[in-house]
ROBARO-870044 format. One record per residue (C-alpha): residue number from 1; residue in three letters; x, y, z. Coordinates in steps of 0.25 Angstrom, whole numbers, m for minus. Layout:
ROBARO-870044
{n=NUM | res=ala | px=X | py=Y | pz=Z} $
...
//
This chain:
ROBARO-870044
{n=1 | res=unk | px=79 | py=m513 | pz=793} $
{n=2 | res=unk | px=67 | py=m511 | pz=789} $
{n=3 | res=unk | px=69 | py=m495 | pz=785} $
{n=4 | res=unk | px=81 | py=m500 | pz=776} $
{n=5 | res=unk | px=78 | py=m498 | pz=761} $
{n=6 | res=unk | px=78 | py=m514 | pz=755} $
{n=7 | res=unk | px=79 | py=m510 | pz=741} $
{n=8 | res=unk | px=93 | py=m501 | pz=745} $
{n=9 | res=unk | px=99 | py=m514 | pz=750} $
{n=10 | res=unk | px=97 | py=m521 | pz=737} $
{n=11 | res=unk | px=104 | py=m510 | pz=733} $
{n=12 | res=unk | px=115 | py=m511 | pz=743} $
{n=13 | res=unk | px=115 | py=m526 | pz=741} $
{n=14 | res=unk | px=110 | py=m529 | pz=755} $
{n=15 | res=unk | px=103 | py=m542 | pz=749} $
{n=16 | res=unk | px=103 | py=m549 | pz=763} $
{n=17 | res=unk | px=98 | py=m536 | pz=770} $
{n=18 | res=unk | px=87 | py=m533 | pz=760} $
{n=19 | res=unk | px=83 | py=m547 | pz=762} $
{n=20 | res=unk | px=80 | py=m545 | pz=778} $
{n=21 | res=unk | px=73 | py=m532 | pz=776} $
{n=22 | res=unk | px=64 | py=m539 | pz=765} $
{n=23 | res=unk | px=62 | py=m551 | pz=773} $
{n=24 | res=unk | px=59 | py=m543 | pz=786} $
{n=25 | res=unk | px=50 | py=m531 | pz=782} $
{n=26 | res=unk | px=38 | py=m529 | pz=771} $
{n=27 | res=unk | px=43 | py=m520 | pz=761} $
{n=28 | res=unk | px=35 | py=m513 | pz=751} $
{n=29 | res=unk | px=41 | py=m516 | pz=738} $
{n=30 | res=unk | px=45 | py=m530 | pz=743} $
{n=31 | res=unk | px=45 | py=m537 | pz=729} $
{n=32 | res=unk | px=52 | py=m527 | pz=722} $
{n=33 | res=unk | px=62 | py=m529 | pz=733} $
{n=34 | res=unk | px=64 | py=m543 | pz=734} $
{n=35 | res=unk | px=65 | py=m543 | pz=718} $
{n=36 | res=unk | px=75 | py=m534 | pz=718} $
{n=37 | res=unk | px=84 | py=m540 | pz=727} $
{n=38 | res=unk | px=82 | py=m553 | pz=719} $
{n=39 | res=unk | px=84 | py=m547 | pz=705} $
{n=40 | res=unk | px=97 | py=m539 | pz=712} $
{n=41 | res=unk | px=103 | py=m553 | pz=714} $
{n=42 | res=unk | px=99 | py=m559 | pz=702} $
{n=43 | res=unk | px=86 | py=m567 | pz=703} $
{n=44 | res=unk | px=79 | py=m560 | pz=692} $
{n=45 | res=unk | px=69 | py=m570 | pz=691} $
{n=46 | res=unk | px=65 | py=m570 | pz=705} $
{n=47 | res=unk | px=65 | py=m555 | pz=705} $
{n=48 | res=unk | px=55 | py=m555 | pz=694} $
{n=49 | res=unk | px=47 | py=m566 | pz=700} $
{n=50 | res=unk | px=44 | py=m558 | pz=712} $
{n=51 | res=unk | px=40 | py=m545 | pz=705} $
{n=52 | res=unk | px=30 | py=m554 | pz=695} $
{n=53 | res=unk | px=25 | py=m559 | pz=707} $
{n=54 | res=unk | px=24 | py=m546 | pz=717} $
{n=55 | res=unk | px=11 | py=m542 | pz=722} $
{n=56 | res=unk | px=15 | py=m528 | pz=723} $
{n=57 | res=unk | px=0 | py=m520 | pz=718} $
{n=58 | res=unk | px=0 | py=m511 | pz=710} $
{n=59 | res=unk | px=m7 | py=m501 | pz=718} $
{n=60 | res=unk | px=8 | py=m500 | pz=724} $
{n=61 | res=unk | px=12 | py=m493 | pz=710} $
{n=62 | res=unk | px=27 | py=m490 | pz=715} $
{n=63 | res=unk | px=30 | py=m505 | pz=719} $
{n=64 | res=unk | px=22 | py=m512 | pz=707} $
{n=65 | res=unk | px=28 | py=m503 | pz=695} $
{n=66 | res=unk | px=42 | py=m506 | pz=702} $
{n=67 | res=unk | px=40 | py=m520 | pz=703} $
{n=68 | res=unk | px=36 | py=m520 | pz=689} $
{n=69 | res=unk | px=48 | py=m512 | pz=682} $
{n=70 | res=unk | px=58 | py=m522 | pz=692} $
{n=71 | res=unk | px=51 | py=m532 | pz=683} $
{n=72 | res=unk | px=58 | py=m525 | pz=671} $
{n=73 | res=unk | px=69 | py=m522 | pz=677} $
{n=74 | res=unk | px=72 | py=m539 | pz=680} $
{n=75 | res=unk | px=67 | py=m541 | pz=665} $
{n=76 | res=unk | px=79 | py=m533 | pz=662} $
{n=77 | res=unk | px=89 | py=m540 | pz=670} $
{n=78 | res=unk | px=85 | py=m553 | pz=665} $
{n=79 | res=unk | px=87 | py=m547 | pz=651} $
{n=80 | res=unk | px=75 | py=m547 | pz=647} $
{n=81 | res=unk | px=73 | py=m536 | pz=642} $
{n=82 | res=unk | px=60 | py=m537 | pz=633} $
{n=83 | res=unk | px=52 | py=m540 | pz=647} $
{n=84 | res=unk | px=58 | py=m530 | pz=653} $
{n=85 | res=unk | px=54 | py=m519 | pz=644} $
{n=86 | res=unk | px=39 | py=m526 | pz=642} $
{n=87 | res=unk | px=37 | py=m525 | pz=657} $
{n=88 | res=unk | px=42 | py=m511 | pz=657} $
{n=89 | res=unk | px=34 | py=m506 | pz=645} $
{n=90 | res=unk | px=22 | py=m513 | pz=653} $
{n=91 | res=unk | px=22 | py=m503 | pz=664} $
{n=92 | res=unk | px=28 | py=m492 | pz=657} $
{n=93 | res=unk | px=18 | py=m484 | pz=656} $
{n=94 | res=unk | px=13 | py=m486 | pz=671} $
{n=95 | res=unk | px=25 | py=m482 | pz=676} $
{n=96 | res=unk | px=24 | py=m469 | pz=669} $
{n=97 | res=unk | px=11 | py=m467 | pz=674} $
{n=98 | res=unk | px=14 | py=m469 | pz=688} $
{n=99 | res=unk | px=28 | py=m459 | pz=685} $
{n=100 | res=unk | px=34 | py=m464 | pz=698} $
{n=101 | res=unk | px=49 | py=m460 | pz=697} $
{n=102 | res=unk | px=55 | py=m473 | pz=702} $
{n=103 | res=unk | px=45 | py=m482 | pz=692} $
{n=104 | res=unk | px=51 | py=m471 | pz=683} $
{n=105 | res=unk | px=64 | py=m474 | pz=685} $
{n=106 | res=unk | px=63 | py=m488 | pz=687} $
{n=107 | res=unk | px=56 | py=m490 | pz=674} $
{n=108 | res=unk | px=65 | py=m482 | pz=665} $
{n=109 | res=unk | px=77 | py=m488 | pz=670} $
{n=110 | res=unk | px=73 | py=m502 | pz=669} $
{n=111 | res=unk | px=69 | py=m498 | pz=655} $
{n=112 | res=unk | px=84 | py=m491 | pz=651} $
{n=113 | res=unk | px=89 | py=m506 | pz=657} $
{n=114 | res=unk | px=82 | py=m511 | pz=646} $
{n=115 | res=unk | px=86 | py=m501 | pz=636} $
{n=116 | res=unk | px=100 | py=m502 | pz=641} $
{n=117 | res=unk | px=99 | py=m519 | pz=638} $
{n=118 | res=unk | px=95 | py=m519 | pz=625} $
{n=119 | res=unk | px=104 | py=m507 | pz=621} $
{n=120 | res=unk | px=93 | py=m498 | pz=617} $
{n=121 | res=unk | px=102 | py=m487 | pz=625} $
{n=122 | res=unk | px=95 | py=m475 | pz=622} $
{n=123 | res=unk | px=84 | py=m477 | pz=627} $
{n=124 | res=unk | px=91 | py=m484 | pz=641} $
{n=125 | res=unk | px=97 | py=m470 | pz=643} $
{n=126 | res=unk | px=83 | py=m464 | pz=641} $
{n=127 | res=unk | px=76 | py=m472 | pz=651} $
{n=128 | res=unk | px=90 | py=m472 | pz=660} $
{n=129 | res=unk | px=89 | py=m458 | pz=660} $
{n=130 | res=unk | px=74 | py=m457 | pz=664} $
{n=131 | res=unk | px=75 | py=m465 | pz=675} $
{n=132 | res=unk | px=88 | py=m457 | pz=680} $
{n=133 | res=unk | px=78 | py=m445 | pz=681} $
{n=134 | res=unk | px=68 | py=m454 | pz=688} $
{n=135 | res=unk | px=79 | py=m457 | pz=696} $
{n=136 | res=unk | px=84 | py=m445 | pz=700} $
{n=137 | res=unk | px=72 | py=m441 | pz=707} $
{n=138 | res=unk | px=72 | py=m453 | pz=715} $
{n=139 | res=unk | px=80 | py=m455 | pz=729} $
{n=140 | res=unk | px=86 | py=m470 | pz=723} $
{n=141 | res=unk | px=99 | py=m466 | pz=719} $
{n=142 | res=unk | px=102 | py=m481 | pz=717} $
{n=143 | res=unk | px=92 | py=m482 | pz=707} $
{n=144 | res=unk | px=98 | py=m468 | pz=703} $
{n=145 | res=unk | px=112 | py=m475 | pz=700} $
{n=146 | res=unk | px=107 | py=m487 | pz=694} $
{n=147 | res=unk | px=101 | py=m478 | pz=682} $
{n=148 | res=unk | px=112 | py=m469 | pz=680} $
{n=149 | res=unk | px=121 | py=m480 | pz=679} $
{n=150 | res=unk | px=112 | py=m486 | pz=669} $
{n=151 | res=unk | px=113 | py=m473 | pz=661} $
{n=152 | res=unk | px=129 | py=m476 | pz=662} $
{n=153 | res=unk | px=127 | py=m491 | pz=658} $
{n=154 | res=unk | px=118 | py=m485 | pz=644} $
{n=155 | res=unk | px=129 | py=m476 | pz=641} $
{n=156 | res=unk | px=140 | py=m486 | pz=641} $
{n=157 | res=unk | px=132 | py=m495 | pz=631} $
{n=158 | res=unk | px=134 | py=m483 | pz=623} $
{n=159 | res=unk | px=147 | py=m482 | pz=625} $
{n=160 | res=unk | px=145 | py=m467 | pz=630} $
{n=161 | res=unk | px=155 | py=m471 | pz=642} $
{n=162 | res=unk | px=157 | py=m457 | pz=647} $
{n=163 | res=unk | px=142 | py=m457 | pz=651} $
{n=164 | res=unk | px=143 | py=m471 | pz=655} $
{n=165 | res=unk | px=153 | py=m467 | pz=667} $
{n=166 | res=unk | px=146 | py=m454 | pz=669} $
{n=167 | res=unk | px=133 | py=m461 | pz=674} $
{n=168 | res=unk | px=142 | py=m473 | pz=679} $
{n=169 | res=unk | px=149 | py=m463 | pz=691} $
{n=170 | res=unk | px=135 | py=m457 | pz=693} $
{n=171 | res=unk | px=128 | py=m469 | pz=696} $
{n=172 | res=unk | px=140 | py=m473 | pz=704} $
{n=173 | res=unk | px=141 | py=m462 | pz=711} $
{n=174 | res=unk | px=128 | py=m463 | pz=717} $
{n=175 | res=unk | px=130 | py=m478 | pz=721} $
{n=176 | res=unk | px=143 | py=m476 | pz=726} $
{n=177 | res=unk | px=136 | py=m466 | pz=738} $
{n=178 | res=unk | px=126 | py=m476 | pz=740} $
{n=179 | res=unk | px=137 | py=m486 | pz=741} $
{n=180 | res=unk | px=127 | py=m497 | pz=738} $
{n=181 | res=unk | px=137 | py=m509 | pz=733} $
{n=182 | res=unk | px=130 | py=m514 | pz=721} $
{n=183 | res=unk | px=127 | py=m500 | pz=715} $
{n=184 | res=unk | px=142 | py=m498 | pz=716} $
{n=185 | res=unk | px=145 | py=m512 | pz=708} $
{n=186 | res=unk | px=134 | py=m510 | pz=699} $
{n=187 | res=unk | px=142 | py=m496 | pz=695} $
{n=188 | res=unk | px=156 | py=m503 | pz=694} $
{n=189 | res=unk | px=150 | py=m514 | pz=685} $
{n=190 | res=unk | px=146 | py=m499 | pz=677} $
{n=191 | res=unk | px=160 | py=m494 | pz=678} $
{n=192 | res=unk | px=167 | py=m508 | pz=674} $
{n=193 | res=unk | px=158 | py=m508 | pz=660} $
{n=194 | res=unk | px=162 | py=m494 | pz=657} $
{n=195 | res=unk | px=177 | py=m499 | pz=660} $
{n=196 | res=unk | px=175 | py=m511 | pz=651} $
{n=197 | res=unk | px=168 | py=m504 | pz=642} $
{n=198 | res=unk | px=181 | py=m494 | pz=641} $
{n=199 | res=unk | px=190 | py=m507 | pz=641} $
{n=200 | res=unk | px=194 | py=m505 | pz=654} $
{n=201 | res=unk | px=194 | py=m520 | pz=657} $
{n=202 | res=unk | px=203 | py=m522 | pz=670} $
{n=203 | res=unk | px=194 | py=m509 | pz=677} $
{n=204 | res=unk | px=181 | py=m514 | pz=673} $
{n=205 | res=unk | px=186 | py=m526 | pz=680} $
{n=206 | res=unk | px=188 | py=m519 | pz=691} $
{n=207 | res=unk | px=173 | py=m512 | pz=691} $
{n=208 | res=unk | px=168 | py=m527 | pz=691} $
{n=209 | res=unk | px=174 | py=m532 | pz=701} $
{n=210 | res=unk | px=172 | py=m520 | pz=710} $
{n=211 | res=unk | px=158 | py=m523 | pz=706} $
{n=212 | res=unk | px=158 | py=m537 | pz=711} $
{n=213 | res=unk | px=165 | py=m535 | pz=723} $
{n=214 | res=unk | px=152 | py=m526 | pz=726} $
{n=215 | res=unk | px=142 | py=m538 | pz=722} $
{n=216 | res=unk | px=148 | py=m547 | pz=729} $
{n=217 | res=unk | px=149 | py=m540 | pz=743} $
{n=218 | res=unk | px=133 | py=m541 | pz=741} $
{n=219 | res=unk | px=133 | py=m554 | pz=736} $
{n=220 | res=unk | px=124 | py=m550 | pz=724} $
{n=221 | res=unk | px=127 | py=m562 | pz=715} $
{n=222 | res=unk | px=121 | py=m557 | pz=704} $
{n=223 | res=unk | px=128 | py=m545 | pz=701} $
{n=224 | res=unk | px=142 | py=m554 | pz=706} $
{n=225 | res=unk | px=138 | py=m561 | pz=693} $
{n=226 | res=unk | px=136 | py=m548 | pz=686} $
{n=227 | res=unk | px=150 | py=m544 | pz=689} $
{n=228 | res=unk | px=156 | py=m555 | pz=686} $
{n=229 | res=unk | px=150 | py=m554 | pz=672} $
{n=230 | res=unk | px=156 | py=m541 | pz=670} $
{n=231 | res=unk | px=171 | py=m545 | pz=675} $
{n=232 | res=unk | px=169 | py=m557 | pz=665} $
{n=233 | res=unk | px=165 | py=m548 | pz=653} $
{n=234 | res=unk | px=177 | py=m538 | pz=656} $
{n=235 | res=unk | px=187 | py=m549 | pz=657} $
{n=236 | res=unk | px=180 | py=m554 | pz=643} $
{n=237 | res=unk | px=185 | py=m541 | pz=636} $
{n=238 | res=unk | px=198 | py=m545 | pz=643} $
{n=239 | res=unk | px=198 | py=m559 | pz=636} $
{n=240 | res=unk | px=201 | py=m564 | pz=649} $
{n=241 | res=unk | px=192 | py=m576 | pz=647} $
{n=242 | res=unk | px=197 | py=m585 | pz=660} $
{n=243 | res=unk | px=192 | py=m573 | pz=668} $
{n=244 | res=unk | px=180 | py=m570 | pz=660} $
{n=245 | res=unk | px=176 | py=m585 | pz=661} $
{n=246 | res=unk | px=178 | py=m585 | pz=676} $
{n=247 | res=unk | px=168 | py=m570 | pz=677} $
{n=248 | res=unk | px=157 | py=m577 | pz=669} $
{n=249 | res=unk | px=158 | py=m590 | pz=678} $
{n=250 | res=unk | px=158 | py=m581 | pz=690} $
{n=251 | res=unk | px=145 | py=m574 | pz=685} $
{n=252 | res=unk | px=138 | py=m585 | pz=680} $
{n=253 | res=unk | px=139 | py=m592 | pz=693} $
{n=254 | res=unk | px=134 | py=m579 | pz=704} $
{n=255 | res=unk | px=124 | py=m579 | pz=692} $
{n=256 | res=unk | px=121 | py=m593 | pz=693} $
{n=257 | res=unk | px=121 | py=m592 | pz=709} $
{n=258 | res=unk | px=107 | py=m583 | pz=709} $
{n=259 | res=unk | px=102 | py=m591 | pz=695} $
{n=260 | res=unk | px=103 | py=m580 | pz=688} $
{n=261 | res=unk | px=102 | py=m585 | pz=672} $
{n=262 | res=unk | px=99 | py=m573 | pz=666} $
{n=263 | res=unk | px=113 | py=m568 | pz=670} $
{n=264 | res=unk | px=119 | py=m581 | pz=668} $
{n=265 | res=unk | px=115 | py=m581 | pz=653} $
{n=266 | res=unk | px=119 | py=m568 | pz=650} $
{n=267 | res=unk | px=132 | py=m570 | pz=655} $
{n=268 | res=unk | px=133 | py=m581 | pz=645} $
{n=269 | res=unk | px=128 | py=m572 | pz=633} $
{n=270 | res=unk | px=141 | py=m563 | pz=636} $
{n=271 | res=unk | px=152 | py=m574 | pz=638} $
//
């Protein structure tokens, strides 16, 4: 067990797995590791408790400046997005300094996330592009396919849907031959926005719901409550209210099962 890679079974959604290894062995970027298991499954608070709390020197430059930017990067997912680029303004010019290409790659992707949230789109695909060249030097091709389908997900808030299906299939294309399950739900959540997007209703339903079939063979709770969210969004544009209502209850309550309120309360500001 102990040559088995923990952070590809977060990926692969081996939650119990990882949680043996962790427990069992001594691993050299433990709180990173523990924090993103935790902020996978929705417990952002804790996620970010641990990293404030890490111990990790700064003599281990790799493992410190990755802790930091994973700070950001859980700013962002709890929508706050004024932290997040504070904290990310606050090392930037370190982790130019150090010009490691996973920092590299890491940092400008966090920051195109934040772009991409307040809709400043140009400047996501900027730093989305910059970190698919950091990237692509780099043997992670999950980290690879999360940025690419970034890339698609700033084209399709421009409406450019060609582009946004272009890096859609290459992002999935790569997570398909990994054949890691939540990879492959997080790009049919993709497909199903490009399909809703085009007023394909009834096969973005179909995406989301291959999507949550996925999420729920891991039992990742928080992304059940994501997926939810998006089949009760589609069935809005349907004016299908009963089945609407019935989604929102459905995510509220897999939200309300890890206390997640950050998600809870957003799902409120799009009813």
């Amino acid at each position: 067990m102990a040559d088995i890679d923990p952070i590809n079974l977060l990926y692969q959604g081996q939650y119990d797995l990882f949680l043996a290894l962790f427990n069992e062995n001594e691993l050299i970027n433990q709180t990173y590791l523990i924090a993103k298991y935790y902020e996978l499954n929705g417990h952002f608070q804790t996620a970010l408790d641990l990293l404030n709390k890490s111990e990790t020197s700064e003599n281990s430059t790799f493992n410190f400046y990755m802790e930091k930017i994973f700070i950001s990067y859980i700013y962002w997912r709890m929508r706050n997005y004024s932290l997040s680029i504070d904290f990310l303004d606050s090392i930037k010019e370190k982790i130019h300094k150090i010009n490691n290409v996973d920092l590299l790659g890491e940092f400008f992707n966090t920051l195109g996330l934040v772009n991409w949230s307040l809709n400043d789109l140009n400047n996501a695909l900027s730093n989305f592009n910059l970190a698919y060249e950091y990237r692509n030097t780099n043997t992670s091709q999950v980290l690879l396919s999360n940025t690419l389908n970034n890339i698609g997900n700033a084209y399709l808030k421009l409406n450019n849907q060609k582009k946004a299906l272009k890096y859609y299939n290459k992002s999935y294309t790569i997570r398909k031959k990994l054949n890691y399950s939540p990879l492959i739900a997080l790009s049919y959540n993709s497909f199903g926005r490009l399909e809703e997007l085009k007023k394909n209703h009834q096969k973005a339903e179909m995406y989301y719901k291959k999507s949550l079939v996925l999420w729920e063979e891991v039992n990742n709770t928080q992304f059940i409550g994501k997926s939810f969210r998006f089949l009760a969004i589609n069935a809005k544009y349907q004016n299908q209210h009963s089945l609407e209502k019935k989604y929102w209850e459905l995510s509220n309550q897999n939200f309300e099962k890890i206390n997640n309120n950050f998600d809870i309360h957003y799902n409120h500001s799009l009813m």
